[in-house]
N, C-alpha and C positions, 0 to 999 in steps of 0.2 A: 863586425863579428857578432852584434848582437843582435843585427837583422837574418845572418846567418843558422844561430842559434834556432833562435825564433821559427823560421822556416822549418825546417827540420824536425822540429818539438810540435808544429801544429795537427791541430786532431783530424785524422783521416775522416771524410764523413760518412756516414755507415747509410745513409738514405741512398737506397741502386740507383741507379741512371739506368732508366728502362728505354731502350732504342730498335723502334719499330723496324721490322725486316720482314723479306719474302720468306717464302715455304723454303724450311733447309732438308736436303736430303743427303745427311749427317754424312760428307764426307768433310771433314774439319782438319785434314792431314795438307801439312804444307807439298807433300808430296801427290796427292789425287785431289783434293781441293778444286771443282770446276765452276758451281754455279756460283754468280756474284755473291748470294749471299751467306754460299759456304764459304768462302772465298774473304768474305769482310771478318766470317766468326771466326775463324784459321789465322789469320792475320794479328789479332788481339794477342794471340801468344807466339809470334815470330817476329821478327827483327830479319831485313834484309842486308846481304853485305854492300849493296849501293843504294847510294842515297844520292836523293835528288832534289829537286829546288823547287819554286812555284811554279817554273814554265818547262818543269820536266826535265830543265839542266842540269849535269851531273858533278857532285863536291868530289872532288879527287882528294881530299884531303880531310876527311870528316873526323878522324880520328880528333885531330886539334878542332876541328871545325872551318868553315870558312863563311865571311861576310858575301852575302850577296845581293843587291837592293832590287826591290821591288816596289811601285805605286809609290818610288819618293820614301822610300823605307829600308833601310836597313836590314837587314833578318840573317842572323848566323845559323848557319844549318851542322849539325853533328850527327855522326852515326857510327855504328862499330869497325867500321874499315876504312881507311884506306884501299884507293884504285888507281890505278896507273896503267897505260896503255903504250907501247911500243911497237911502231912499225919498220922493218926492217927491208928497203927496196931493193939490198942484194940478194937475199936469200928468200923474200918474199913471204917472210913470216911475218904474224904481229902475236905479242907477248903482252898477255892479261896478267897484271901482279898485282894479288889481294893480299894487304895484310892488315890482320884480325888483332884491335886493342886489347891489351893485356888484362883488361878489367869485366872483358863478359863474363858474367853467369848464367847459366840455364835457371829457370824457377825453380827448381829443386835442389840449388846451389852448387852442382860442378860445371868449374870453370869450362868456358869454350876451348879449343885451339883450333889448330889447324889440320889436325885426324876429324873432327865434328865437318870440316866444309871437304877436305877427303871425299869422308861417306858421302853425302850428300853429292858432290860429282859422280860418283859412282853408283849411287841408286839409284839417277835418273837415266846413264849412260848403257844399264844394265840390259841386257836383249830380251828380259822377262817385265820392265816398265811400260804400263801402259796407260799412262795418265798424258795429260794435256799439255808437258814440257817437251818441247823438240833439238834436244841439246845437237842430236845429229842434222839439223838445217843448216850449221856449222861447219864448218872443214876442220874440226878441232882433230891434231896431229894425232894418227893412230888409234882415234875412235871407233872407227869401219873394221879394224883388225881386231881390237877387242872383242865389241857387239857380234863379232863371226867368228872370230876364233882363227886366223886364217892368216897370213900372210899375204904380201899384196900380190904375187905370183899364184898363189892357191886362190885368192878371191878372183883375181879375172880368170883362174881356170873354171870354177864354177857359174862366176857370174856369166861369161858367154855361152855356157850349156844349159844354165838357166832362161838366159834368151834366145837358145835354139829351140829350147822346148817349148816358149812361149808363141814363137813366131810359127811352131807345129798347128797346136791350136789343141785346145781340147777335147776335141773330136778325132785328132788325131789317132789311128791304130799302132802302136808300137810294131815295129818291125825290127830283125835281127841287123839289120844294116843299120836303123838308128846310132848317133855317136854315143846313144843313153841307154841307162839300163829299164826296165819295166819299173822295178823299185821307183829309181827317180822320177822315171816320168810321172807315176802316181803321186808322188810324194811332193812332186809342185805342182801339182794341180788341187791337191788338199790345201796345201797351202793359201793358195790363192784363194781358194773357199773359205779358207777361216781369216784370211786377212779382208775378202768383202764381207764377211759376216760383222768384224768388227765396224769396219766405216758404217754399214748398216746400223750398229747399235748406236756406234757416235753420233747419227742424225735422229735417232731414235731420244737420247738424251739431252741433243742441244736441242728438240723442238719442245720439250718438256718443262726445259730450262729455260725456256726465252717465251715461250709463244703459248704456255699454257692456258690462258684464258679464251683460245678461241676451242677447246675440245668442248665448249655449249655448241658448237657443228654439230658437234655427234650427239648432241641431245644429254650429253655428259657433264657431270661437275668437276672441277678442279679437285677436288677431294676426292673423289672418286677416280679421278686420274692417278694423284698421288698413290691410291691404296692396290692399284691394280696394274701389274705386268703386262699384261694382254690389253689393258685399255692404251698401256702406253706405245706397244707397237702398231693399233691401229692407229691412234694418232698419231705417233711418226709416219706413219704411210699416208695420212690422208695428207697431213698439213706440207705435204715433202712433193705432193702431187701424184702418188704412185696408187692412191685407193679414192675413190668416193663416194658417198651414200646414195643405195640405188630406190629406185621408187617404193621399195618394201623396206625402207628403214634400214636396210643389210647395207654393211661395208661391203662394198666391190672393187677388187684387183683392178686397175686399168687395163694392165696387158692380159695377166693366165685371165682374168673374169670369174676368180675364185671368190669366196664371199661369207663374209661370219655376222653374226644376226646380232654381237655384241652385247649378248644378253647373257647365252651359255656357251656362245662359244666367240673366239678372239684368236687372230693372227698370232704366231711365233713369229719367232727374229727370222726363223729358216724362210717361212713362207713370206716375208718382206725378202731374203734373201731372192725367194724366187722369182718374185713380182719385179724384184730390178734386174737380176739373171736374164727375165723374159724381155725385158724392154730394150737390153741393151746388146741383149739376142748373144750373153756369155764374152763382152768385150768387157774386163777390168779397166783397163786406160778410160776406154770411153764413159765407161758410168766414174772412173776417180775424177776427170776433167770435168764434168758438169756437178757433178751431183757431191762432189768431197766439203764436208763442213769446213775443215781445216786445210786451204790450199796449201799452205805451208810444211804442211807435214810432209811424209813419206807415203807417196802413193799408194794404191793398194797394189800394184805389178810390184816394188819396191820393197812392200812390207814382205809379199810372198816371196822375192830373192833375196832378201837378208835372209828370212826364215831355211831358206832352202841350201843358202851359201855355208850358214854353221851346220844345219845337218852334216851336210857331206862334208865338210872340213874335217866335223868331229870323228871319223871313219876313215879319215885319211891317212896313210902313213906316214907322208911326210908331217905331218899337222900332232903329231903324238904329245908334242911338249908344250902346245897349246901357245897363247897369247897373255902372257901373265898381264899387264899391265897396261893403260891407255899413256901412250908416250908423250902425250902430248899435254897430259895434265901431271903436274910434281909438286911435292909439298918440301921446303927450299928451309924452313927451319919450323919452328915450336907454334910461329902464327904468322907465317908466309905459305900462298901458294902459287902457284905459276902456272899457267894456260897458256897455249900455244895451237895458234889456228895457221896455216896455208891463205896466203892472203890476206887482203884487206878490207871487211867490210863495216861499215859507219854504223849502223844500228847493232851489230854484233854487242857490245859492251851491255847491253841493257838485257839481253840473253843469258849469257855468258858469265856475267854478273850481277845479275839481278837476282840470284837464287838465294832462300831464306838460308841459315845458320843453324844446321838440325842437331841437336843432342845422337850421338851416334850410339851413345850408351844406353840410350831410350829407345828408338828407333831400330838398333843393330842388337849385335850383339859383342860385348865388350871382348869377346874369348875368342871371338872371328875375325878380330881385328890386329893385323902387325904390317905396319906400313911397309917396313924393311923385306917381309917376307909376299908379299902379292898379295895380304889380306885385307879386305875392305869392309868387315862388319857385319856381312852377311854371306851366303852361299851364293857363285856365280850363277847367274839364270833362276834363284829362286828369291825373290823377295816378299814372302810370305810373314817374314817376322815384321818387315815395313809396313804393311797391310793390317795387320791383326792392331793396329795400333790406329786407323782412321779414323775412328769416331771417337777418339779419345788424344788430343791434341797437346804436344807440350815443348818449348822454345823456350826462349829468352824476351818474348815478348813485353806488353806495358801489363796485363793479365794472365792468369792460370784459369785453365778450363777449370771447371768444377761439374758439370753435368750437362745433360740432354735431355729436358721432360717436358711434356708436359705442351711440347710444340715454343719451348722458352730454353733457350742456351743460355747458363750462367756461371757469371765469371767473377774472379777474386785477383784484389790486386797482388802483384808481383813486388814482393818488398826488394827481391834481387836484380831489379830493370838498371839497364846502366847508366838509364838517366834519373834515377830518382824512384820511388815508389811511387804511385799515382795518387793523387789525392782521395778521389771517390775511390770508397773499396770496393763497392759491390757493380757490378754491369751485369742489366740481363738482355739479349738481345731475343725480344718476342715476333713471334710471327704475326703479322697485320693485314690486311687487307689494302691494299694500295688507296683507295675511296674512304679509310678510315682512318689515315692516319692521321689529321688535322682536327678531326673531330677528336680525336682519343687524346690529342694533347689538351684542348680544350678540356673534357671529361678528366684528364689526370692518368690515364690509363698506359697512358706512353706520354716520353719525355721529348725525343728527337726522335725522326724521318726525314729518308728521302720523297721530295715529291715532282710530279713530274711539270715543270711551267708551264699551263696553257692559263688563256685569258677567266676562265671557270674559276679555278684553283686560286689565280691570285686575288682573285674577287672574293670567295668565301672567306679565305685569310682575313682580308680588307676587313671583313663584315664584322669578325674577330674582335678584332683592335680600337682601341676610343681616337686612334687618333686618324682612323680609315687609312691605314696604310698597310702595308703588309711588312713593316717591323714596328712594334707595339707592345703596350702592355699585358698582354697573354700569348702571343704568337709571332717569334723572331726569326726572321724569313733571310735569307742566304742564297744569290745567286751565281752560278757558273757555266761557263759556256758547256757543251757537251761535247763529247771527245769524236766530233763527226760533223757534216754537215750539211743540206739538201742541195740540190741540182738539179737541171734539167739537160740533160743528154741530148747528142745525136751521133747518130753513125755515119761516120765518113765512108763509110762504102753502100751506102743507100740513100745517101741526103747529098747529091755531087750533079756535076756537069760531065758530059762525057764517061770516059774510064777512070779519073784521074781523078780520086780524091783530097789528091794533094796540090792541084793548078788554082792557079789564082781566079777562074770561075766558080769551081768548087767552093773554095773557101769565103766566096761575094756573094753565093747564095748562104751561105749558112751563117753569114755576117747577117744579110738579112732580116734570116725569120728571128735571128738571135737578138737582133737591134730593137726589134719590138716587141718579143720576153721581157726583155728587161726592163724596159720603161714602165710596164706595170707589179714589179715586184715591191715594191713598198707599199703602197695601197694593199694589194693582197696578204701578205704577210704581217701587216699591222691589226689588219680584221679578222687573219684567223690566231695570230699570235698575242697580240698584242706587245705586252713590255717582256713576252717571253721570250723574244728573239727579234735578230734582226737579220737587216739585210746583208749579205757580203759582196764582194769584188773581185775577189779571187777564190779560183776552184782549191781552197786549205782550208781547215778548221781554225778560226784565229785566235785558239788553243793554243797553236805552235808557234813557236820562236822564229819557223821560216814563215810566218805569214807578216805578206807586205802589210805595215803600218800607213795612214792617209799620210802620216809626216813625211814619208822616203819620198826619194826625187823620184817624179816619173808617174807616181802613183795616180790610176787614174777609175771612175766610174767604171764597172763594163759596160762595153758595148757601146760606149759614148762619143765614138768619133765617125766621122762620116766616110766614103768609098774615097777621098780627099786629103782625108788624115784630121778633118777639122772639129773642134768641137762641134755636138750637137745643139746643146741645153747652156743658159746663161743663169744663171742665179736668179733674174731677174723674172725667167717662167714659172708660170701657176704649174698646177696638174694637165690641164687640156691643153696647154699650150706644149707642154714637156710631148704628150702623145700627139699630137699631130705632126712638131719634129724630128718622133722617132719613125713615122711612116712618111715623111717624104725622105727621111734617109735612106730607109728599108729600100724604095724605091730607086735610087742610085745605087746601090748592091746590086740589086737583081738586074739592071740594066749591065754592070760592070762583069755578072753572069751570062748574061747573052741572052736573055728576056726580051721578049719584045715587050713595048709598054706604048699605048696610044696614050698621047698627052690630050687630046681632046677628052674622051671618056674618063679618063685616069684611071683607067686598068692594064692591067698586065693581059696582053692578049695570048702569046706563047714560049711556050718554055723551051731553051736550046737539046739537044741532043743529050740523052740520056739522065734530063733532069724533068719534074713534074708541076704543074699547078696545083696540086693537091699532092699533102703529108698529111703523114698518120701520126699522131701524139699519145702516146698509153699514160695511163694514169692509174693506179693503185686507188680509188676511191669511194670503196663498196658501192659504185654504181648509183650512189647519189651526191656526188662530189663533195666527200669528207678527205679532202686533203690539202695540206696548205697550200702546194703550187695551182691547183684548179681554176681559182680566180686567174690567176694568170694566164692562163690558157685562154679559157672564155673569152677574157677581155684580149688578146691575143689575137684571137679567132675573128672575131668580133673586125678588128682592125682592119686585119688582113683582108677581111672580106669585101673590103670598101675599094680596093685596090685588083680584087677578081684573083684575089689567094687564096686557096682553103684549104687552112689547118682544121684536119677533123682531128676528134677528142674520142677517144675508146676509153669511158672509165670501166675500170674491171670490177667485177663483183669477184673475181677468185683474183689473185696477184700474184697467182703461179704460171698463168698465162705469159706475165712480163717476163721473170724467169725463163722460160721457157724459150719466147723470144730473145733474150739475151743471149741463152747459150748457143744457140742455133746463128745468133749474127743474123736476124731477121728482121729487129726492130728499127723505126727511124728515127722519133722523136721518144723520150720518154723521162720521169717525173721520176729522181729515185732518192736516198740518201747514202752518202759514206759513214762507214767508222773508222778512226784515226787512229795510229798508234801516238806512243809517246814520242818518236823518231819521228819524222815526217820523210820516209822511203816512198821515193814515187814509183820504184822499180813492176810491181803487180799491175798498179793501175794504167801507166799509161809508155812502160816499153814497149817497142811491137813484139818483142818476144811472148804478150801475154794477151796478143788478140786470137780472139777465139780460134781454135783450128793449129795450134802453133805450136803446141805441146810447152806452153808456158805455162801460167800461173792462168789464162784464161778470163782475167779483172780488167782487158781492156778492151770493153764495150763500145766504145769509143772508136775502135779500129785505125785510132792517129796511126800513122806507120814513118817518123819523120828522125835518120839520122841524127839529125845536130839534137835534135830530144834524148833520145837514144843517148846521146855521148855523154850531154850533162849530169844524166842521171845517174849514171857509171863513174863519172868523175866525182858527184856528190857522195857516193858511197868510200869511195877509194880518202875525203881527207878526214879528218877528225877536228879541222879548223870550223866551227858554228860559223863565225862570221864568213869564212870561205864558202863553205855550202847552203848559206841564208843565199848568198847573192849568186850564187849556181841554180839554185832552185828559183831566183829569180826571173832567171833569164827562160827557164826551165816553163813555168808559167805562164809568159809573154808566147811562147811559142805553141803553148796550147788554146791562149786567147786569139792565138793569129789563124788556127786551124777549125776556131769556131765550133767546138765541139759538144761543149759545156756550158751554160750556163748558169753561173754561180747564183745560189738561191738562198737561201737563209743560215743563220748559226742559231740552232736553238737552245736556249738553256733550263738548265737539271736548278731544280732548289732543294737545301734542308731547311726543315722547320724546328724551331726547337721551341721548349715552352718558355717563356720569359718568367711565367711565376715559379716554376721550381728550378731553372738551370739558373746560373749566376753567368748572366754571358757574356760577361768581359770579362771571363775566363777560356770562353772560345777562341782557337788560336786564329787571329785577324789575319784578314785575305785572303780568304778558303779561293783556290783556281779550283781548274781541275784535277791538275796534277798534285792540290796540296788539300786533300778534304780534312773536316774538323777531324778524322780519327787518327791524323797525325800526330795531333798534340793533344789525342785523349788521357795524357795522366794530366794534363794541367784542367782538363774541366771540375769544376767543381758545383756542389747542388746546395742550393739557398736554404 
């Protein structure tokens, strides 16, 4: 009792905890929120209804909490909800039940309920939301009828006149025999222009938000990016591939070869509209399949037939009494709600449930809201009152906004957080320069950053420290794998024997070049990484709970056994010893492909039917081999060549070239990296439903096209059993090592630094993963 006392009585400390961050471009609303770093300062005052663990697995039970160990540890995780997941194989439903503890408060102290996650379903569900949640990727029951207004008999009568008009074409002249009227036909073709104008802007802002350091192309500063419109749709167009600097310093259109001198004058969004309009010569499909930031989302053909399904609904006369409510989402009591999707899919939960817990009183409006009557907080189709509140942020989070100046977001503890009030009161999260942030902790200028692992970075740190290490007494250094991880590709329908890139010569040649990839990825990755990353074994981030562990039965090197099934390599081999028996294996491959091979010369003299003695290998590596797979290659190349193979190496100075080849399915070999979610869904990357050309998802580069693949991955979606679909995606992964497609290349890791002289950091919450960074358990930091 009197350690409790105690606790409780202790003095908040009033010294900020200043934590270096990128350029925010103050959208801070849990609701628009996109780049990371608006995204980390949003977060400070929101509270998710799921909660999750170290390895991204999910507390069904957070309300009490539940124990879950990790690294031989113990760790009880809590959060404001309860989740519960049902699936129902007669009727083919599954039912999401959240229910919200009786103890939230918003920072301004009205209690949560169950109208607060209401609104919040319904402000993202709304057909006037245009931020970064895709609630409709879902089949959630009766959302499509909402979002349109429509019934499901009025939706496919417009939706199939929406696709008669499309498959017209826009150049189409309306005639009186048309089944449409002139209106409409205008009316979705507008459409379709302001729905590619949007994808337009959305590449416009993710290359802003991701890639800004390379507008020094255009002779440009990052600040000057920041402060200028026109500077940012030229560099959407350059960095996207659609424009590039012509010999007079002007931006040039690839396709119109229109051009602004980016001094006084600068591209609109319309004229990038045009510039892709021209390329893709007015195909929407074909510029959303290559060119869409977010494949996941709603096409741009998609976005203009919802757009064009409520028009005309709303004009209808059957349609008069409208679609009051989404059926498929109900609030069941005071702090229960209920979700209801058509089928079964496994990452769904983290969607669906992943959404913050928004003050609906703050956000809405209290007078627009009556559950019982179809009111939800706001006017259908207008969410202007949700918007007027973006740059000014407020939840139930561990902090309360307090301001935006000054290029420094600052925050004040939450005495109403429902775990406690935070210790440190004050947080200001300052904008940094990535290259300073370990110096400014040094200097005192900043307290904690993220920094990026390369062998430079951990050196300087080192330099830092008295005890040369990079955790020390001025600079305490935190490592996590990264939520992705490199590779080296090849396409099954250009790296084969014959037609058939599925036949056991097919897959002996790409065993092959693959068997002596990999014997030199350690070596190379140890010299451009150092202790920043390592090497992996399998095509997953081993981030994820489905990545095979060395302990599991079976588990094996890649590429490590011969055309025999035999090991290659014994423990007992050096380095050269290891390389020379990955190319006399290489050499039984190619034979086991139909290669001729003279044992006298020990070259490979000819290649079988429809297969070559020379591949092409692309490489991202500004052209003087700055990339970590490169060495591999070289020394690859190198090998091969002793044997009368040649792997040639195209490093790119632009790496929209790759790109470009990818979408086309032109490429053979190539160097690239994944990003992971917290699910491990292989469904994008390697269904054949998503090789290029297929009207899928378009992410499998790869071109695997293999059934029993196919099935697992469907089956992995369909259980909600971990340990069931760890070992489905196992099998899952043997059959893409047996198609030789990939080779699995490094996991590299993210660090934060924090100061050791002013943060007290065993108060740091221990075992930061990926899925669990320090700002988890930022009310417990505390400053010395």
């Amino acid at each position: 009792m009197c350690l409790s006392v105690m606790a409780a009585c202790q003095p908040k400390s009033t010294t900020p905890l200043v934590v270096a961050e990128g350029e925010f471009s103050e959208k801070f609303s849990p609701f628009f929120a996109d780049t990371v770093y608006d995204v980390n300062a949003m977060e400070m005052t929101q509270i998710a209804m799921l909660t999750t663990d170290r390895v991204g697995g999910i507390i069904y039970n957070a309300i009490k909490g539940e124990k879950v160990a990790y690294n031989g540890t113990d760790y009880k995780y809590t959060g404001p909800c309860d989740v519960a997941v049902s699936y129902d194989e007669a009727s083919d439903v599954t039912t999401y039940t959240i229910t919200l503890a009786k103890n939230v408060k918003f920072s301004d102290g009205v209690k949560a309920t169950a109208d607060d996650i209401i609104f919040t379903y319904y402000v993202f569900a709304d057909p006037a939301y245009v931020g970064s949640t895709t609630l409709s990727s879902y089949n959630i029951i009766g959302l499509k009828n909402y979002q349109t207004q429509t019934s499901d008999d009025i939706y496919s009568k417009y939706f199939d006149l929406a696709n008669a008009i499309q498959a017209a074409g826009d150049t189409h002249v309306w005639a009186a025999t048309d089944a449409w009227t002139q209106e409409q036909q205008d009316s979705y073709w507008a459409g379709v222009k302001s729905a590619w104008l949007a994808d337009v802007q959305d590449i416009v802002n993710y290359c802003v938000a991701n890639y800004a350091a390379y507008v020094e192309d255009l002779g440009k500063t990052v600040q000057e990016l920041a402060a200028d419109d026109g500077l940012k749709v030229a560099f959407g167009m350059y960095a996207w591939g659609f424009a590039a600097p012509g010999d007079d310093g002007f931006l040039v259109g690839g396709t119109t070869g229109a051009s602004w001198d980016l001094v006084t004058t600068f591209p609109t969004i319309e004229d990038y509209y045009a510039e892709t309009y021209a390329a893709y010569d007015g195909d929407a499909a074909a510029f959303y399949s290559v060119e869409a930031v977010n494949s996941a989302a709603p096409s741009t053909v998609a976005d203009a037939q919802a757009a064009f399904i409520s028009a005309q609904a709303a004009v209808d006369p059957e349609m008069s009494g409208g679609i009051p409510n989404i059926e498929g989402i109900k609030k069941i009591d005071k702090y229960t709600v209920e979700v209801k999707t058509n089928g079964y899919e496994a990452p769904a939960v983290y969607s669906i449930c992943g959404l913050y817990i928004t003050p609906m009183h703050y956000y809405g409006d209290k007078a627009q809201y009556d559950y019982a009557k179809n009111m939800f907080g706001h006017p259908f189709g207008d969410l202007s009152l949700v918007q007027a509140k973006t740059t000014q942020p407020m939840g139930a989070g561990p902090y309360k906004f307090v301001k935006y100046e000054n290029r420094v977001c600052y925050f004040e503890a939450n005495e109403n957080f429902f775990k406690g009030e935070p210790v440190t009161k004050f947080v200001q999260f300052k904008e940094t320069i990535d290259s300073e942030i370990v110096a400014g902790i040094v200097a005192g200028t900043v307290d904690v950053g993220d920094m990026n692992g390369s062998k430079s970075n951990y050196e300087e740190v080192a330099g830092y420290n008295s005890n040369g290490t990079i955790s020390g007494d001025v600079v305490h250094t935190t490592k996590v794998d990264n939520l992705g991880y490199g590779y080296i590709g090849m396409n099954a329908d250009t790296v084969l024997v014959g037609t058939d890139p599925a036949s056991a010569e097919s897959k002996a040649l790409r065993k092959a070049i693959a068997t002596v990839l990999s014997v030199y990825r350690d070596a190379a990755y140890d010299s451009y990484y150092g202790e920043a990353a390592s090497v992996i074994n399998y095509p997953i981030s081993n981030t994820s709970w489905a990545a095979p562990q060395a302990t599991d039965e079976g588990y094996k090197v890649a590429f490590s056994t011969d055309v025999d099934g035999n090991d290659i390599y014994t423990s007992a081999m050096n380095a050269d010893e290891k390389y020379a028996a990955a190319l006399k294996a290489a050499v039984g491959y190619f034979v086991a492909a139909g290669f001729t091979y003279d044992e006298a010369s020990g070259k490979l003299t000819a290649a079988p039917a429809g297969a070559k003695l020379s591949y092409e290998a692309v490489i991202g590596g500004d052209g003087i081999g700055d990339h970590p797979s490169f060495a591999v290659l070289t020394d690859a190349s190198a090998a091969l060549a002793t044997i009368g193979f040649d792997l040639k190496i195209n490093d790119l100075t632009d790496t929209s070239v790759l790109w470009d080849m990818l979408d086309a399915g032109s490429q053979e070999l190539w160097c690239a990296a994944w990003q992971a979610t917290i699910d491990p869904d292989m469904y994008q990357v390697y269904h054949s439903s998503g090789i290029v050309g297929r009207g899928g998802s378009d992410s499998n580069h790869y071109h695997i096209d293999d059934a029993t693949l196919d099935q697992l991955i469907v089956d992995a979606r369909k259980s909600d059993d971990q340990a069931y679909r760890k070992a489905i995606y196992r099998q899952a992964l043997d059959v893409v090592a047996d198609w030789a497609v990939e080779v699995p290349a490094y996991q590299r890791q993210n660090s934060t630094v924090f100061s050791a002289v002013r943060i007290d950091t065993d108060t740091i919450t221990p075992d930061i993963t990926t899925f669990w960074s320090w700002l988890k358990e930022i009310e417990k930091v505390a400053m010395r």
